[in-house]
Each structure stands twice: as structure tokens, then as C-alpha cells.
Steps between C-alpha positions, in 0.01 A plus 500: 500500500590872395513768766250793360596864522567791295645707326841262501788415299480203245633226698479109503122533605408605143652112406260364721257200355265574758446832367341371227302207631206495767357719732704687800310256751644185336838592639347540858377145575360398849808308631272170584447525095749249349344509147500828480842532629647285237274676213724819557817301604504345132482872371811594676651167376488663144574822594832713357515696824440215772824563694454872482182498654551209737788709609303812517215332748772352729706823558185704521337274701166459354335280701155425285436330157786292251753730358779302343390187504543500867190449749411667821636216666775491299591842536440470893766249514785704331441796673428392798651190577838516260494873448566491166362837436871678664706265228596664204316493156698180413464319799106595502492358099651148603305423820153606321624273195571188818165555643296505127754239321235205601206664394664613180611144393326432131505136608195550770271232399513205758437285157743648307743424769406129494514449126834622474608295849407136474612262234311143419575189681453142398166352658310835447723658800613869497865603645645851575688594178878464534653831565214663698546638814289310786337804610340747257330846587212615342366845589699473814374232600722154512381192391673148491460293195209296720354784627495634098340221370234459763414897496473450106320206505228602786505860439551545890782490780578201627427404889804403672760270327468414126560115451525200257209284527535161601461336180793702357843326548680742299689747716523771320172506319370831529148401271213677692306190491719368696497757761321572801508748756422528893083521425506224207739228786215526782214490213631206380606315795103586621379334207737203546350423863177507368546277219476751238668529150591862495353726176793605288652894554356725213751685358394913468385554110783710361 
């Protein structure tokens, strides 16, 4: 977001994407509104002048609305907690570009992750690919490859620890089908004291 006044100089403000999109308000989102949030973050994402104006919000310290790509909380943090805003212009660039770097990763698509991080095992098992690291981050948020291919396959968080089923012998099978979390254990060992032949897991329609 773009502070308003006048008469000024030209300056990186007249760069600004949000300029030209939306209405004033859209930059000013209730903090408890995530969508909203993001719907302005992905402006800054694309705009020229993000640094300038991330850096302009800290060292001012505007406390309301996204400016920069950067979120009340965000901001809060810096300022407050790591006082970023007494750095110099430099140091303010790189620490903004630390906090954003996760949400600015093209690859942010839990699936897209997954199709470029398993390869095909014999027996219609999945592995980890060779090469990828055992822990990937997503958004800032870290997943393992099991917790990945459940969260994929469910469309939810898993409960708890994220394990091979008991009719899977191959260690490092990583198939969601052959996963279960926390919930899915106590479900099924319910289901096996009452005699019951537990329902298959439905996948989440991509």
C-alpha cells in the first residue's frame, strides 16, 4: 500500500501496482482476514517497488494495512521484536526479502510439490525422489515427505504421526494409500475390535 498525500515529489510510490488496482480499503484488511490478506500480499508480490515500500512502512512505523508485502503481524515483528526499522536501507531490504522468501516461492502448490518429489516404485509403491531434501517448506510451513503425501491426498493436516499401514512392507513407500495418520490408527483399530472391514480413505477430488 501507497502512503497518500500531496503535493510531493515523484518518488517510488508512483511505481506502485496497487495504485492502479482496487479500492484504498483493500489494502486495510481486518487482521483476522487471511483471504483478504493474501489478495493484497500477491499484489505486492508483483510489484516494482515492494522493497521500497516495505521499507518505507517499517521505518515509519505504520502500524495498519499490507504495505510491502509485509502484514501487520509481520511488520510488528521487525519493529518490535528484531528492530529492524534502526538497520540501514540494506539490512531492512534483506530481512523483508527472509521473512516473504516462503510466500514468494512459485512452487506453492502442495501438488506441484509432490509431482516433482516422488518417483514410481515396483508393486504400485511411491518413494521420495533421490536428491530431495527430507523436509520441504511450503508457504512456511514444513512438511515431511509423509506428512506431503497425506496433506495432498486428504486435503487436511494430519493428526499426530503419519505412518505406513500395516499391509505395506516397503519402508520407504511414501504412496498415500498407504498412509495413515493419528485419527485414521484409532478408527481403524475401532473397527478391528468390532469385527469390521474398514471403508477405503477417499482421496480429495483435485
Amino acid at each position: 500500500m501507497t502512503p497518500t498525500s500531496s503535493p510531493r515529489r515523484p518518488d517510488w510510490r508512483d511505481q506502485a501496482a496497487c495504485v492502479q488496482q482496487g479500492e484504498p480499503e483493500d489494502w486495510f484488511p481486518h487482521p483476522t482476514n487471511l483471504a483478504a490478506i493474501d489478495a493484497a500480499k500477491q499484489v505486492c508480490f508483483g510489484c516494482p517497488v515492494m522493497l521500497a515500500c516495505a521499507q518505507y512502512a517499517l521505518t515509519t512505523r505504520q502500524e495498519t494495512g499490507v504495505w510491502g508485502g509485509l502484514s501487520e503481524g509481520q511488520r510488528y515483528t521487525l519493529t518490535k521484536k528484531r528492530r529492524v526499522h534502526t538497520a540501514g536501507p540494506d539490512a531492512i531490504r534483506a530481512e523483508v526479502l527472509r521473512v516473504l522468501r516462503p510466500e514468494m516461492d512459485p512452487v506453492t502448490r502442495l501438488e506441484d510439490v509432490w509431482e516433482r518429489s516422488t518417483r514410481p516404485l515396483p508393486g504400485g509403491h511411491l518413494a521420495w525422489a533421490a536428491g530431495t531434501a527430507a523436509h520441504v517448506k511450503i508457504r512456511g510451513v514444513t512438511y515431511t515427505a509423509n506428512q506431503l503425501a497425506f496433506t495432498v491426498d486428504r486435503g487436511r493436516r494430519p493428526v499426530g504421526m503419519v505412518r505406513r499401514t500395516p499391509d505395506c512392507e516397503v519402508v520407504e513407500c511414501i504412496h498415500p494409500r498407504h498412509l495413515e495418520d493419528a485419527e485414521e490408527r484409532e478408527l481403524r483399530r475401532k473397527l478391528d475390535e468390532l469385527g469390521v472391514q474398514p471403508r477405503p480413505v477417499e482421496a480429495v477430488a483435485s
